[in-house]
Kinemage of the C-alpha trace (Angstrom):
@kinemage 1
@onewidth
@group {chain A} dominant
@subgroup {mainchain}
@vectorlist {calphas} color= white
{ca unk a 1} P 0.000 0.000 0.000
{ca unk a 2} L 1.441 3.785 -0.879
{ca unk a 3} L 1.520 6.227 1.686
{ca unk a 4} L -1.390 8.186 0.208
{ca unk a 5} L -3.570 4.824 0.120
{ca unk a 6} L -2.565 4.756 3.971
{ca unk a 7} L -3.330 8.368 4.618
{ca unk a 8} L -6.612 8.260 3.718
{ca unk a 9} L -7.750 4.561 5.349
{ca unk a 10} L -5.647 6.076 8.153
{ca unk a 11} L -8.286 9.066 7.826
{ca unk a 12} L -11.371 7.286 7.100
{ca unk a 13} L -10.264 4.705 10.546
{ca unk a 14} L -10.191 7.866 13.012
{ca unk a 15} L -13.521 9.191 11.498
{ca unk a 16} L -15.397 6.157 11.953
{ca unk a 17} L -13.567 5.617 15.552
{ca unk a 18} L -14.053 9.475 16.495
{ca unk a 19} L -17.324 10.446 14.931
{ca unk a 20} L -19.860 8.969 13.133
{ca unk a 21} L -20.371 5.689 15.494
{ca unk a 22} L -20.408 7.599 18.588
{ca unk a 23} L -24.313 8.316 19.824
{ca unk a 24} L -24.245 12.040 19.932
{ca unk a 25} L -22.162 13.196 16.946
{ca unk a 26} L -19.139 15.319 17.926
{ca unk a 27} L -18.445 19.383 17.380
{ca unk a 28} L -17.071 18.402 14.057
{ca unk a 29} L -20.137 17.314 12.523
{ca unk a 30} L -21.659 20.928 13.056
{ca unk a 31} L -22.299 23.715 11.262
{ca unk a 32} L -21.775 26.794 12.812
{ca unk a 33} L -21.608 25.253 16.176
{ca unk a 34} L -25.955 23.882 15.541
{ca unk a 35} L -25.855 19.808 14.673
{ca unk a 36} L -27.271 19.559 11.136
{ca unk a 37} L -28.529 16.515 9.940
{ca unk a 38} L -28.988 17.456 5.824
{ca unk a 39} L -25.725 16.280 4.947
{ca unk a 40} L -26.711 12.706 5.788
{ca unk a 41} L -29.078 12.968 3.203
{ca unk a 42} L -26.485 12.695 0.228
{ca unk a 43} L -24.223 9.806 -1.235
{ca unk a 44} L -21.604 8.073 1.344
{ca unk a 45} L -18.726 8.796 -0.822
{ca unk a 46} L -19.831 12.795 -0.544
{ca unk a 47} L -20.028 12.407 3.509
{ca unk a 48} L -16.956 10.537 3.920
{ca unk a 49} L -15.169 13.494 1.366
{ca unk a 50} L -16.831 16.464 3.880
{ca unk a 51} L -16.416 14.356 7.139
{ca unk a 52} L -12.473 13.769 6.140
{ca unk a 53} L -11.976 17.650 5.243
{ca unk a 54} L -13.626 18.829 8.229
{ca unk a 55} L -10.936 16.070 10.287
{ca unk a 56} L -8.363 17.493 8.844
{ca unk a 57} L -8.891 20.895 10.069
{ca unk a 58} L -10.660 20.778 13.143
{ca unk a 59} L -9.995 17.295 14.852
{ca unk a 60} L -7.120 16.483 13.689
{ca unk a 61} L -5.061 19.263 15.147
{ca unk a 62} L -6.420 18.451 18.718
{ca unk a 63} L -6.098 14.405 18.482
{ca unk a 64} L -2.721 14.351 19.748
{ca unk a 65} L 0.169 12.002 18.070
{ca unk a 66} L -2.725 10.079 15.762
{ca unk a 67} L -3.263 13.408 14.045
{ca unk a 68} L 0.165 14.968 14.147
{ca unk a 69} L 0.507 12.120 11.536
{ca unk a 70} L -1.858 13.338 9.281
{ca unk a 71} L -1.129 17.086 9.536
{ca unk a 72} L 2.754 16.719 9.620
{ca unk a 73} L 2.426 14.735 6.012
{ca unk a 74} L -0.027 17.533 4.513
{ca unk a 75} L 2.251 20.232 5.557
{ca unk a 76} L 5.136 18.371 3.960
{ca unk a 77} L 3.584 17.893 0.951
{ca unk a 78} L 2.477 20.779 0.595
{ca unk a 79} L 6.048 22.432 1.436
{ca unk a 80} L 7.648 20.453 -1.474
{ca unk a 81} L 4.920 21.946 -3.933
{ca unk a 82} L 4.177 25.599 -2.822
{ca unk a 83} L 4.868 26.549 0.803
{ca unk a 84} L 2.406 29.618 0.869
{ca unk a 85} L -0.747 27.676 -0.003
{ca unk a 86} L -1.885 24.977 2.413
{ca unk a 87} L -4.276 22.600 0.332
{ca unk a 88} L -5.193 19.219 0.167
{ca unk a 89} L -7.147 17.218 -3.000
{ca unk a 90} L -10.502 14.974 -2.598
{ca unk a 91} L -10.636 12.691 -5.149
{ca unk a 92} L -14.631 11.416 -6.559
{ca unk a 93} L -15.430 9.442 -9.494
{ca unk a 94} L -17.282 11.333 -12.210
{ca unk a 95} L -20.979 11.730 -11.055
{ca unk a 96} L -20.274 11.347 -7.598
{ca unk a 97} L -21.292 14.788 -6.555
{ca unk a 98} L -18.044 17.177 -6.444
{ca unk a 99} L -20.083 19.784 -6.886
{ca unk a 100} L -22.054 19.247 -3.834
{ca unk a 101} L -19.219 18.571 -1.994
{ca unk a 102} L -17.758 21.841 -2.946
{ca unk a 103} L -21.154 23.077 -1.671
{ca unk a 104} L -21.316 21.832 1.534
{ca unk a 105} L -17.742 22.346 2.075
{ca unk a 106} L -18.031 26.078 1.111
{ca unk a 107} L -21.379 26.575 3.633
{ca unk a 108} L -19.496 24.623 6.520
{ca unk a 109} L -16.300 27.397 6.304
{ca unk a 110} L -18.680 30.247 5.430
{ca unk a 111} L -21.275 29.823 8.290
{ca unk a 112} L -18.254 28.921 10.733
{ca unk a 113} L -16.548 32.165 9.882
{ca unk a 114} L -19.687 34.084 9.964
{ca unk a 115} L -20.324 32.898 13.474
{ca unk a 116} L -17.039 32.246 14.415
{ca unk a 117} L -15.307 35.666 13.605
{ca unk a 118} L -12.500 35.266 15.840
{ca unk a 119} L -11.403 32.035 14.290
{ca unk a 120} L -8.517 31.500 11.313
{ca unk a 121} L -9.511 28.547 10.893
{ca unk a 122} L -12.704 29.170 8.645
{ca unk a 123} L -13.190 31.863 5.560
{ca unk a 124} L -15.765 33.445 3.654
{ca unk a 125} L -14.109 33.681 0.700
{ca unk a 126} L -13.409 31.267 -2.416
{ca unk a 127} L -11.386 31.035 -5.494
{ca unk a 128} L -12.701 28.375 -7.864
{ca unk a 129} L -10.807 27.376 -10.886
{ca unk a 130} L -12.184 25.156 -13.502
{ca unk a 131} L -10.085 23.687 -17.000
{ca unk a 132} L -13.051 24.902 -19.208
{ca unk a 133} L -15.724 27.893 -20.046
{ca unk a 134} L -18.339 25.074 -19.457
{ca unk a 135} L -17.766 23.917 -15.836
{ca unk a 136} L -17.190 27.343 -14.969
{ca unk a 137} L -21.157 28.237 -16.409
{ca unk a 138} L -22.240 24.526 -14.320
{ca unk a 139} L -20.714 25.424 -11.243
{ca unk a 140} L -22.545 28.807 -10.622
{ca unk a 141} L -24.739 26.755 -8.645
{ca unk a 142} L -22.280 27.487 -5.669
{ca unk a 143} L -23.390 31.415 -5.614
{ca unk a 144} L -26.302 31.315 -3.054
{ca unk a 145} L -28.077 33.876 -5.309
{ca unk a 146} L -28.027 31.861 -8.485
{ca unk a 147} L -31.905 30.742 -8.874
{ca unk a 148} L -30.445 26.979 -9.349
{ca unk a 149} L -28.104 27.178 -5.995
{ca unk a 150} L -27.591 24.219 -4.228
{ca unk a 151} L -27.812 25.728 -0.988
{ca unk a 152} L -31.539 26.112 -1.073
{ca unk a 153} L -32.591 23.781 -3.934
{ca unk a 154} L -30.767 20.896 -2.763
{ca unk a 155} L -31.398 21.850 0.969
{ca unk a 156} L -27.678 21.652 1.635
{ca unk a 157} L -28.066 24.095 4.813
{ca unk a 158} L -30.920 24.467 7.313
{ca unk a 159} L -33.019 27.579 6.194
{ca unk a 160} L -32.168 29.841 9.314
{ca unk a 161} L -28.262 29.366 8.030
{ca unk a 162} L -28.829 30.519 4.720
{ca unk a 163} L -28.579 34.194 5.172
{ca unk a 164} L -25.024 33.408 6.909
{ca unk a 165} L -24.149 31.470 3.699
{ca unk a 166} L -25.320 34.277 1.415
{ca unk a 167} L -22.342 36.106 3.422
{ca unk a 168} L -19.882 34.095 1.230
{ca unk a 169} L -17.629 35.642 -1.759
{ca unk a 170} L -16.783 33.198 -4.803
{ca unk a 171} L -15.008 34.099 -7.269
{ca unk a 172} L -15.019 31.169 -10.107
{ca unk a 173} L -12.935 31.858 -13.353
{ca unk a 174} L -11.485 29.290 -15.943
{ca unk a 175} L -7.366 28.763 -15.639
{ca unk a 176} L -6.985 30.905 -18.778
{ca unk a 177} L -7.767 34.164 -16.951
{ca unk a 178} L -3.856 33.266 -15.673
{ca unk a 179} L -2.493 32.723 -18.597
{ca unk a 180} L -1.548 36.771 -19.303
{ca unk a 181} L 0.136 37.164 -15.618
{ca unk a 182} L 1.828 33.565 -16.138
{ca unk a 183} L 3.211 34.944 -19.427
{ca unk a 184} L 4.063 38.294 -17.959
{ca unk a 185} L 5.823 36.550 -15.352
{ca unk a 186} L 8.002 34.356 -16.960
{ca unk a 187} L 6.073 31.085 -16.453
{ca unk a 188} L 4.973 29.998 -19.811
């Protein structure tokens, strides 16, 4: 097994052990500190993608030695590739819902840093970048005041946490608005 096939069974383990088993879900299955139940309403593989993102930033860092693990590797990783932008990659098969996970990851950060000002840990703000013109017209379902968001339409959020989600600012472009300042810049 490669090390990022045992990072993310290493993942999914503590989840299951940590979280969704236990009787009363813990803070990390929240939204903005109220228990939401909606997400449990979509496929497993989206869950398991926004249980394992929330993890990594909000258990993780408090679980001691079994998280250092996960959060020393990330950091590493990301160090070799560009030490100013911490990221990490969920990977879904085609029609699995990425879209919705982008969704529900985008209202868990946004209605956390709405009512959790004081925290670094959450944002309001988003930079999407797609490969084409086309996925960049699909995925304006992610602005809450597109009449097709997924917010509302697919009940993604509880309906007294949608004004905190219509807080958010996305920004979704196509990777060819970078092409000038990649030129002008030296990189192409």
């Amino acid at each position: 097994m490669n090390c990022v096939a045992l990072l993310t069974s290493g993942v999914a383990f503590r989840i299951r052990t940590t979280g969704r088993s236990h009787p009363k879900p813990p803070a990390y299955f929240s939204i903005g500190g109220t228990t939401s139940s909606t997400a449990y309403g979509r496929f497993f593989c989206q869950v398991e993608a926004v249980e394992t993102a929330i993890w990594l930033i909000e258990v993780a860092p408090q679980a001691g030695k079994s998280g250092k693990v996960f959060i020393e590797h990330l950091a590493n990783a990301n160090n070799d590739a560009n030490p100013e932008l911490m990221r990490f990659a969920l990977k879904l098969a085609t029609g699995a819902g990425k879209t919705t996970v982008m969704a529900l990851l985008i209202a868990w950060q946004t209605i956390n840093a709405v009512r959790r000002p004081q925290s670094k840990k959450f944002t309001r703000g988003f930079l999407v970048v797609t490969p084409g013109l086309t996925i960049k017209d699909r995925l304006r379902v992610l602005l809450p005041n597109d009449p097709d968001s997924y917010y509302a339409s697919r009940e993604l959020v509880p309906t007294d946490m949608l004004d905190d989600v219509n807080r958010v600012k996305i920004v979704i472009t196509n990777y060819h608005a970078f092409i000038p300042l990649m030129r002008d810049r030296g990189l192409l």
